[in-house]
N, C-alpha and C positions, 0 to 999 in steps of 0.2 A: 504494500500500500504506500504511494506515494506521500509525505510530511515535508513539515515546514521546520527547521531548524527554530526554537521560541528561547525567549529571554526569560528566566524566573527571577523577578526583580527583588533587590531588598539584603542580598546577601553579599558579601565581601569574600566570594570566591570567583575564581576563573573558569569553575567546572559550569556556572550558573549563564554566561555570556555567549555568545553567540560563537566565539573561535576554541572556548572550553568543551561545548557541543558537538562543535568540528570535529575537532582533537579526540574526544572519546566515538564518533563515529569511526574515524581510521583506523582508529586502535583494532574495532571491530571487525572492520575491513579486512585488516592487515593478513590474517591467516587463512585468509578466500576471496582474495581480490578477481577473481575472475569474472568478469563482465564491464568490470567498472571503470570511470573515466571520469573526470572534471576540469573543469574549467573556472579560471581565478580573473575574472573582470576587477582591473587596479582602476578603480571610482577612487580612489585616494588621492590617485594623482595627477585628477582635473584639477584645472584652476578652481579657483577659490566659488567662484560666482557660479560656477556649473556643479559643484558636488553639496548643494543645498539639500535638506532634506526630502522639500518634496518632490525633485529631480528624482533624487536615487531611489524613492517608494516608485513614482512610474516606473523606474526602468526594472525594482524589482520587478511590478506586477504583469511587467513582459515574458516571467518566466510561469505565468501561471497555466498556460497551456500545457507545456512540458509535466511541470506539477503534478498538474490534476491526473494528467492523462499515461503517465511512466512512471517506472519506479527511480522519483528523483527527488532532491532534496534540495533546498534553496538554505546558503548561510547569508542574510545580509550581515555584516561584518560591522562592527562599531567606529571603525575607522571608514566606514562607506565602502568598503572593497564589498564585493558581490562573490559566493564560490559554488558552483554548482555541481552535485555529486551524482552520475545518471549510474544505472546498472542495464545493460541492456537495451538502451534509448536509441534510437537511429539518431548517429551523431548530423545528421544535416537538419534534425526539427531542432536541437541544440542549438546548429550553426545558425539556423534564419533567426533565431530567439538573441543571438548573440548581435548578429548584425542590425537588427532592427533596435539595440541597443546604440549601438556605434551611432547610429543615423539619428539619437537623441543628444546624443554631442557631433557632432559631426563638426560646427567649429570650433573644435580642443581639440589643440595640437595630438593629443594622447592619443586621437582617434587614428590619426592619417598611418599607414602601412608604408617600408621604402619599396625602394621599385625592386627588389625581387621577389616581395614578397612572405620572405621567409619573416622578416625584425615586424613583432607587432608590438608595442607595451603597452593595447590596451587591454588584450585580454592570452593567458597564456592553459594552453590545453597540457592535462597532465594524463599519461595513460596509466593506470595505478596498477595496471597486473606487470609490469615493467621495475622490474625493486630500483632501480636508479631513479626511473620517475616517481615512487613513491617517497621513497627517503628524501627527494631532493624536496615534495611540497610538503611533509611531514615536519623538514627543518622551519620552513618557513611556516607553519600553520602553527607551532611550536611559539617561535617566536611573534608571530601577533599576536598570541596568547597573552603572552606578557605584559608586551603593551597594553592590550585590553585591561589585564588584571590593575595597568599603572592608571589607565583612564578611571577605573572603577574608584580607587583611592582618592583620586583626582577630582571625582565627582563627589564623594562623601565628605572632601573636606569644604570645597562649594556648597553642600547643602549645611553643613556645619556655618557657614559665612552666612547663606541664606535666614539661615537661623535666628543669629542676631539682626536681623531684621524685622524680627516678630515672631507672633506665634504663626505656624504652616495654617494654611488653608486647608483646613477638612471638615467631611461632612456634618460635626457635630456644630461648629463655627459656625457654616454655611447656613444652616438653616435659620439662625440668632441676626446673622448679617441681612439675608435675604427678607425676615421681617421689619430689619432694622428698614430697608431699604425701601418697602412699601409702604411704609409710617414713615419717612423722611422727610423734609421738605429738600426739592432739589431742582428745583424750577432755577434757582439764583445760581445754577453752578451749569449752566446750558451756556455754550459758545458754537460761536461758527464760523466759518473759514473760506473766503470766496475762491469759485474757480472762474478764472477768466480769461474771455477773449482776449489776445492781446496782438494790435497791428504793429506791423514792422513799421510805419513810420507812427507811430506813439497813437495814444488812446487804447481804450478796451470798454471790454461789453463782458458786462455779467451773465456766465454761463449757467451757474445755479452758487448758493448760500451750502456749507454742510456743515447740518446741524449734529450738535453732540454734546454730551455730557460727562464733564470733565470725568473723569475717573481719579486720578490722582487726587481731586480735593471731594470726591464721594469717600474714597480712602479714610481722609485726614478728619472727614465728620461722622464716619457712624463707624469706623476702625479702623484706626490708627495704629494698633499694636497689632494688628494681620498682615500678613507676606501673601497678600490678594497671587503673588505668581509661583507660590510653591508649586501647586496642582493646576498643568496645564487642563485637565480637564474639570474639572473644580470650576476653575478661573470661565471654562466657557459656558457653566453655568451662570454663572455670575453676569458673563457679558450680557446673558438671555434675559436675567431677570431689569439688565440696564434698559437695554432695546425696550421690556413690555413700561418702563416710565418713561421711556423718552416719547415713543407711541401716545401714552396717555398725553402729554403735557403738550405735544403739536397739535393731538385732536381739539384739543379745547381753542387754539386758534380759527379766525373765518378767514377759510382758503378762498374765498369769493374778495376779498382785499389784498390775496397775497401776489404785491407787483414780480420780484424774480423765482425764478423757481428754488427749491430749495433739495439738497439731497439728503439722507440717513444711511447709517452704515450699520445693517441688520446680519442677522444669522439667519440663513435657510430655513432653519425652523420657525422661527421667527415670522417669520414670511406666511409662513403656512398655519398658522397660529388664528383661535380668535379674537386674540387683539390687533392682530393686521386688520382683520376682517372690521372692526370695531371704527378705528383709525380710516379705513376704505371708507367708511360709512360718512364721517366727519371733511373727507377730503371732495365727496360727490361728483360734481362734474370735472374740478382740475385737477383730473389724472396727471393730465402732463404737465403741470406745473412740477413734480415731484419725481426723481431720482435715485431708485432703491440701489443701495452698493453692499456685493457680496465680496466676499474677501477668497481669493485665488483656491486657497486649503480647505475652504469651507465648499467649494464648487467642486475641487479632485476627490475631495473625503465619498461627496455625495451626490452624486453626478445623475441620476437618475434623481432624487425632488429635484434640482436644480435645473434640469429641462422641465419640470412640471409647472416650479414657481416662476420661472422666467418668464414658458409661453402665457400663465393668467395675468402677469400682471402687465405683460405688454399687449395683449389682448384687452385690460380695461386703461388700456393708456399711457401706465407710467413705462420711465428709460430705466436700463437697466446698465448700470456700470461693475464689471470687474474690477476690483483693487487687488493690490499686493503683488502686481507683474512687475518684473524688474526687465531691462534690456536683455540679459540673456535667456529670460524664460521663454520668452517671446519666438527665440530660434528654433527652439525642442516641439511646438507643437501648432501649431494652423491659428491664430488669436479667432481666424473668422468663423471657427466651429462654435465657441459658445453663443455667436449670434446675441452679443449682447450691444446697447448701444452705445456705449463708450467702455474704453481700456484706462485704467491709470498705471502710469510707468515710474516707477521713483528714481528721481533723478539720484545721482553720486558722485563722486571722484572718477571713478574709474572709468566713466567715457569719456574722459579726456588723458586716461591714462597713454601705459606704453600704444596699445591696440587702438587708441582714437580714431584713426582714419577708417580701419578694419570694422569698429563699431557704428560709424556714421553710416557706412555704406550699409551695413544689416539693418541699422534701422527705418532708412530712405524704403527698402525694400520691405520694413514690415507696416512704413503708413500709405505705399501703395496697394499693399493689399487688403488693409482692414480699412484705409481713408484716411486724411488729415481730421477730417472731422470727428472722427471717432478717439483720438488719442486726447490724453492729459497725461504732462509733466506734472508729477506731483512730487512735494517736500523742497520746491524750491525756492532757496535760501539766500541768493545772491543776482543778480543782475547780468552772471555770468549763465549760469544756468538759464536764464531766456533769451540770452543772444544764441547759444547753443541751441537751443530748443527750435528756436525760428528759424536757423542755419538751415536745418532738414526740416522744413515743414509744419512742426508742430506748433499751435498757434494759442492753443489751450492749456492754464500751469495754473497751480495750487500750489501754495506754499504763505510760509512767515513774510517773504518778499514780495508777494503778490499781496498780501492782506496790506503792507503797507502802500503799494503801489492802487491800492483797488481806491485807498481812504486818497489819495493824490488830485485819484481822476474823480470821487466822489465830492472832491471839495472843490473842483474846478482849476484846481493849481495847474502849472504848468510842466511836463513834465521834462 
């Protein structure tokens, strides 16, 4: 029966980690390797901007055909390295599962092959009934082991740091905080952030208002001694229960006077929720004054509500924006499959980096596929960042620099 290599979280050994698993599978192997093979995809040794997390889950869940369907076993590796163990598997459904991996970085260097063919270092095949090829990945599975086990230390003294930050976020908390949060007041802690048009020869035009509620000082009034980010999933409860007041506290505005549009940054669930429904009801006919924004991890987590919530609410009107894309997510997969109506890209350093020119040109080509009109720079911070931004088309930016720029052209100054 084909399995999935799991974490058993909590413990301060190496047998518990994902290369400690490895490591006691070949042990097993070792006295009947016959049939077997693997393949060690080095995801370690992309560049920085390409070995994100939620990269390396697509590229795992490339291997879920193989999975399901052989007796094969998948190690995602702590260090992002990928290692996969077949018994018997026809190595070419491996191979297409490998290369359709390749073709998710295809611009990292890691990826490209030289010209004989033979030099790959993105992914290296080991035949394990072969004892030189076993002993040779057995060293190395060995020592990632280690490593792991130094990460695992690494990470308990971080959550020891985390610590004096407060008490963790868990379920017994959560529920004290969550009524805290319903009984708060928190109307006074609501900001927003303009995204705007902005012409190459000066002026702009308000794209929409995005509204939110601080978190940081909801923190600082109903808990203050909580580490709200110990439990990443904790924490997206939390975010759920922000969404159902922010929901409440726009419904009680009349959208029948509201002049720019305005966006919200919800969870999928959310969305599908009867306090969306509630909220729909208060917003009536200006659908489209209003711009739901789902977050990149929240759309790969859940991809099936997420064509469900998309087509209803663009079906009663409102836009729909993707957040949390960065320039290089953008290369690994089609932006114009989610069929949403705007992208935001967070601007950085690093497209002006070494690769500047190399990234100007991938971008040029990803806002003629998706549109200029579909993109937003967002987080931008400087004045450099929108002469870059206009460079290649982009004519729409969110940021600290735009909120001062937006108050510039709202007071008529000259810019």
């Amino acid at each position: 029966m084909a399995e999935w290599g799991t974490v058993v979280p909590g413990a301060m050994d190496s047998s518990n980690t994902e290369e400690g698993l490895l490591l006691a599978r070949l042990k097993r192997i070792e006295n009947s390797p016959s049939g077997y093979y693997l393949v060690h995809l080095h995801l370690s040794d992309l560049r920085k901007n390409n070995r994100q997390s939620h990269f390396v889950q697509i590229a795992a869940r490339t291997f879920d055909g193989v999975v399901e369907n052989h007796d094969a076993t998948l190690f995602p590796l702590t260090n992002a390295d990928l290692v996969l163990i077949c018994r018997d598997v026809p190595v070419d459904d491996v191979d297409n599962a490998v290369d359709k991996v390749r073709s998710l970085f295809s611009e990292d260097p890691l990826t490209a092959v030289d010209d004989t063919g033979f030099e790959d270092r993105f992914a290296t095949w080991y035949d394990l009934t072969n004892s030189e090829d076993f002993a040779a990945f057995f060293g190395i599975a060995a020592d990632l082991s280690l490593e792991a086990e130094r990460r695992q230390e690494e990470a308990a003294r971080l959550k020891d740091r985390e610590a004096a930050l407060g008490t963790p976020l868990e379920p017994k908390n959560l529920s004290d905080i969550n009524n805290k949060l319903i009984r708060a007041r928190v109307a006074d802690l609501m900001g927003n952030q303009t995204c705007l048009l902005v012409r190459s020869g000066g002026g702009g035009e308000v794209v929409f208002r995005e509204q939110y509620i601080s978190l940081s000082k909801v923190k600082e009034r109903i808990a203050p001694d909580v580490n709200f980010f110990a439990s990443p999933w904790l924490f997206q409860f939390l975010t759920e229960a922000l969404d159902r007041r922010l929901l409440s506290i726009l419904s009680q505005q009349e959208f029948e006077d509201v002049e720019d549009s305005i966006s919200i940054n919800l969870n999928i669930a959310t969305v599908l929720s009867r306090d969306f429904q509630k909220f729909h009801q208060a917003v009536g006919e200006k659908t489209d004054k209003v711009v739901v924004e789902l977050q990149m991890i929240d759309v790969f987590a859940d991809t099936k509500n997420y064509g469900y919530a998309r087509d209803s609410l663009q079906e009663r009107g409102y836009r729909i924006l993707i957040d949390g894309l960065t320039a290089s997510s953008l290369y690994y997969f089609d932006p114009a499959m989610l069929r949403s109506d705007f992208l935001k890209v967070t601007w950085n350093q690093d497209l002006e980096g070494d690769n500047a020119e190399e990234q100007m040109i991938e971008m040029k080509e990803t806002i003629a596929r998706v549109g200029k009109e579909s993109l937003i720079l967002a987080r931008v911070d400087t004045e450099k960042a929108v002469k870059w931004g206009l460079s290649i088309g982009i004519s729409r930016f969110q940021g600290f620099f735009i909120d001062r720029l937006a108050q510039v052209i709202g007071s008529g100054k000259s810019l």
